[in-house]
C-alpha positions in Angstrom: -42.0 -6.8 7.7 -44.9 -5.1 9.4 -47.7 -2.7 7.8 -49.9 -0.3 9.2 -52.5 2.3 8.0 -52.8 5.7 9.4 -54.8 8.9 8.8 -52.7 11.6 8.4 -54.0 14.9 10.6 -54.2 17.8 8.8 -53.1 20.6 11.7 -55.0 23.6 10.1 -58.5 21.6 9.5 -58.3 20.3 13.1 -57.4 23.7 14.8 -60.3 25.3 12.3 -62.6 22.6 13.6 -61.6 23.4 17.1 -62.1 27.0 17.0 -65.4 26.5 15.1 -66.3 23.7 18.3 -65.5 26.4 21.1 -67.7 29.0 18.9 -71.0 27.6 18.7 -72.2 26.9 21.8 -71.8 30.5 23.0 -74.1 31.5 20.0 -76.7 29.0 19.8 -79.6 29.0 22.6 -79.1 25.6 25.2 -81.3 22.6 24.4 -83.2 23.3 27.6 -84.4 26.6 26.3 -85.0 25.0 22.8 -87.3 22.5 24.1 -89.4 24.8 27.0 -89.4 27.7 24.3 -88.2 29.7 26.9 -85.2 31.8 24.9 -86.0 35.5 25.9 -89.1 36.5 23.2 -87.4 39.8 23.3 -84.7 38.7 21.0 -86.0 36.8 18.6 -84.8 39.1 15.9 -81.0 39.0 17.1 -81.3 35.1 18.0 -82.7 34.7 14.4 -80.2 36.5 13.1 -77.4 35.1 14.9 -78.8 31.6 13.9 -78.6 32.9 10.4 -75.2 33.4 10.9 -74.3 30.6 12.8 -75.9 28.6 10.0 -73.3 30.4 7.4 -70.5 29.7 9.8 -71.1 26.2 9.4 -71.5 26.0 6.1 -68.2 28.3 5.6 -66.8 25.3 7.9 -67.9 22.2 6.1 -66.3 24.0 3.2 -63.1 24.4 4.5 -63.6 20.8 5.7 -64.0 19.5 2.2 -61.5 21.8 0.6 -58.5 20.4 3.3 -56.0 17.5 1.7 -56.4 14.6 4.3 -54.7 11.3 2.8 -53.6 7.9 4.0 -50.5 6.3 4.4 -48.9 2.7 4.7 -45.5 2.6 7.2 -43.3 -0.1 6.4 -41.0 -1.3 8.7 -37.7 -2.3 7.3 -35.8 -3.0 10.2 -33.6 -1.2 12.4 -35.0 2.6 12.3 -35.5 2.3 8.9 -39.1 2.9 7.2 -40.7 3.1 3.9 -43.8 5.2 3.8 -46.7 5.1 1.3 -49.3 7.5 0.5 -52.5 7.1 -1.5 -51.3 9.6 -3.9 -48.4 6.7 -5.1 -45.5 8.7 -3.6 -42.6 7.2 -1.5 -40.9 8.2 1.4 -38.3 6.3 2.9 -36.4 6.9 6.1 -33.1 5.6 7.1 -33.1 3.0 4.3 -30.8 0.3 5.4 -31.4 -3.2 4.2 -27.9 -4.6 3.2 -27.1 -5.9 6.4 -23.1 -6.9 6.9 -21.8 -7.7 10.3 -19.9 -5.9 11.8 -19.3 -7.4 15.4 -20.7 -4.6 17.1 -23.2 -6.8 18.1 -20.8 -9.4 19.7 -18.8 -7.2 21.3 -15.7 -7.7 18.4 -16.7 -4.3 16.1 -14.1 -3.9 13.3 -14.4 -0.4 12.4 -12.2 -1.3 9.4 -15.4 -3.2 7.9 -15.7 -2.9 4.4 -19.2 -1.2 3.3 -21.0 -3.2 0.5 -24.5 -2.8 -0.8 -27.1 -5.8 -1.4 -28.7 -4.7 -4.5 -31.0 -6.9 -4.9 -32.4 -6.7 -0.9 -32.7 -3.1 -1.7 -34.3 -3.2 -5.0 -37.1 -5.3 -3.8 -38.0 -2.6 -1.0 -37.3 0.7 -2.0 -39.6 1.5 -4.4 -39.6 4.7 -6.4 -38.4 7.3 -3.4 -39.5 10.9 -3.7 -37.5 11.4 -0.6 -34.9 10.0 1.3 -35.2 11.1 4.9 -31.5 10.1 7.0 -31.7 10.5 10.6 -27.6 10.5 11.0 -24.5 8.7 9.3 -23.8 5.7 11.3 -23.5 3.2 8.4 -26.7 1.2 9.8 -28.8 4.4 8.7 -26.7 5.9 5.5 -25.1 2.7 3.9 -27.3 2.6 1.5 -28.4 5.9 0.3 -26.1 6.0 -2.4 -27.3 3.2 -4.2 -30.4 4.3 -3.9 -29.9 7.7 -5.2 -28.4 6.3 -8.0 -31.2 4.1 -8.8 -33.9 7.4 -8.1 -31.9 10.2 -9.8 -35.1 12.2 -9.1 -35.0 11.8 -5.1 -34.2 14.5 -2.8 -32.2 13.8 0.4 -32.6 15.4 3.7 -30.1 14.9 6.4 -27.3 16.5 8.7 -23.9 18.4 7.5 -22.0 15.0 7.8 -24.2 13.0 5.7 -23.8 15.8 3.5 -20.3 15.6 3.3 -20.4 11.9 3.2 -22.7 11.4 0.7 -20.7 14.3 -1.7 -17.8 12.0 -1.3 -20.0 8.9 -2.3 -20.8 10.9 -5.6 -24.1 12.3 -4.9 -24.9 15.8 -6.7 -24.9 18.4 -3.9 -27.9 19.5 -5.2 -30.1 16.9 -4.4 -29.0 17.3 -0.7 -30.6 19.5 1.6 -28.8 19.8 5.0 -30.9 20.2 8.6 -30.0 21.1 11.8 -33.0 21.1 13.3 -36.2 23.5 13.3 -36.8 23.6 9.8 -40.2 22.9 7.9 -39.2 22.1 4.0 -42.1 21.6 1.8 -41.5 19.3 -1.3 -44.2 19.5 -3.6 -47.0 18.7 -0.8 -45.0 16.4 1.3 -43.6 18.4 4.1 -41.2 17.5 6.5 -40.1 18.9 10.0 -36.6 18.4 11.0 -36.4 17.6 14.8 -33.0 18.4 16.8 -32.5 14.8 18.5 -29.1 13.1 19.9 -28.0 9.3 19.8 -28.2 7.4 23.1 -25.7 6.4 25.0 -23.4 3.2 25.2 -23.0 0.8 28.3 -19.9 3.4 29.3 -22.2 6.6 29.3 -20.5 7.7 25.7 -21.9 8.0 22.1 -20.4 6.0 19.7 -18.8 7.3 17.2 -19.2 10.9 18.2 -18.6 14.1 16.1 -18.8 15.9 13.3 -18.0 16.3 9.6 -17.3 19.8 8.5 -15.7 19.4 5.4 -15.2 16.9 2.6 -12.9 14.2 3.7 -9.0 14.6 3.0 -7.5 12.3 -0.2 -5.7 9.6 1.8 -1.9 10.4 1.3 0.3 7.6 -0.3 2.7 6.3 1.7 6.3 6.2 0.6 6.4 2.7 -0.5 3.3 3.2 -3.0 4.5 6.2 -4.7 5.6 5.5 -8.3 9.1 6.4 -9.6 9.1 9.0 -12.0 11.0 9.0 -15.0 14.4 11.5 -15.0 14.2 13.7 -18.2 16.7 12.3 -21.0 19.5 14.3 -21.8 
């Protein structure tokens, strides 16, 4: 496991900060002039007053400055794409949570896509922390296996992620209205932590294809029984 700090940009401060850069040295006489005391006597007056305001511009600035959330967060790695992030505020984000780690074979070129999906509770426990939000890129089970659990163990947690991990994760026995479904483009704001869903495909195989292509549209079908499992039923008595 890796951990790094990182300053988190506000966007609004820094283009404030930039506009307020580009502004002043078209108001404010050059430091050549300054030192000769060769600004144009002839407008003292509107240079004072200009200073004057340049002076309240500033101050209006460092204001804005200090009033702007900045905050700091640790990324933890958890392997694959998967990431727990920490702010200084105490709240948890995690991304593509997957940590029980089954094989699978796809790795040794013998994939079984009949491979049961099971959960390591206590691998999970020890990293998840208390999620505010669980952030799910797509729903390969190396990226959604264990969502689930974790929604179950954070009833509070709100899930962000495609129209197939929606449907997958209804089947799974998560509320619906914990889930909030992305396509791409959207900015959702929860509570302060804001998130910007990017439009983004998987890469390609060693035969130029995506694995496990497509698209879930709609909850998944009950599996039918076949005819050997059905149960006789009982004829009426006469």
């Amino acid at each position: 496991m890796t951990a790094n700090r990182a300053s988190r940009f506000n966007r609004r401060l820094l283009i404030r900060g930039a506009a307020a850069g580009a502004a002043v040295p078209a108001v404010l006489p050059t430091a050549a002039q300054a030192a000769a005391g060769t600004a144009p006597s002839a407008h003292k007056s509107r240079d004072a007053e200009t200073s004057d305001a340049t002076t309240s511009d500033a101050k209006t600035s460092d204001a804005t400055a200090s009033d702007a959330k900045t905050s700091e967060a640790t990324f933890q790695w958890l392997g694959t794409s998967g990431w727990r992030i920490d702010t200084d505020g105490g709240r948890t984000i995690l991304f593509d949570p997957y940590l029980s780690r089954f094989e699978t074979g796809l790795f040794k070129k013998t994939f079984n896509p009949k491979t049961p999906l099971t959960t390591d509770g206590t691998a999970i426990d020890r990293h998840r922390g208390s999620p505010e939000l669980i952030l799910v890129s797509h729903s390969h089970w190396d990226h959604l296996n264990d969502v689930p659990y974790i929604a179950a163990a954070a009833p509070d947690a709100r899930i962000v992620g495609t129209e197939t991990t929606y449907h997958l994760l209804r089947a799974l026995g998560v509320d619906k209205a914990r889930i909030a479904v992305v396509r791409g483009g959207e900015v959702l704001d929860f509570d302060g932590l804001v998130v910007e869903a990017v439009s983004s495909r998987h890469s390609r195989n060693d035969s130029y294809s995506y694995f496990a292509p497509g698209t879930l549209t709609g909850p998944r079908p009950a599996p039918r029984p076949s005819p050997t499992s059905r149960k006789a039923t009982p004829s009426p008595s006469t």
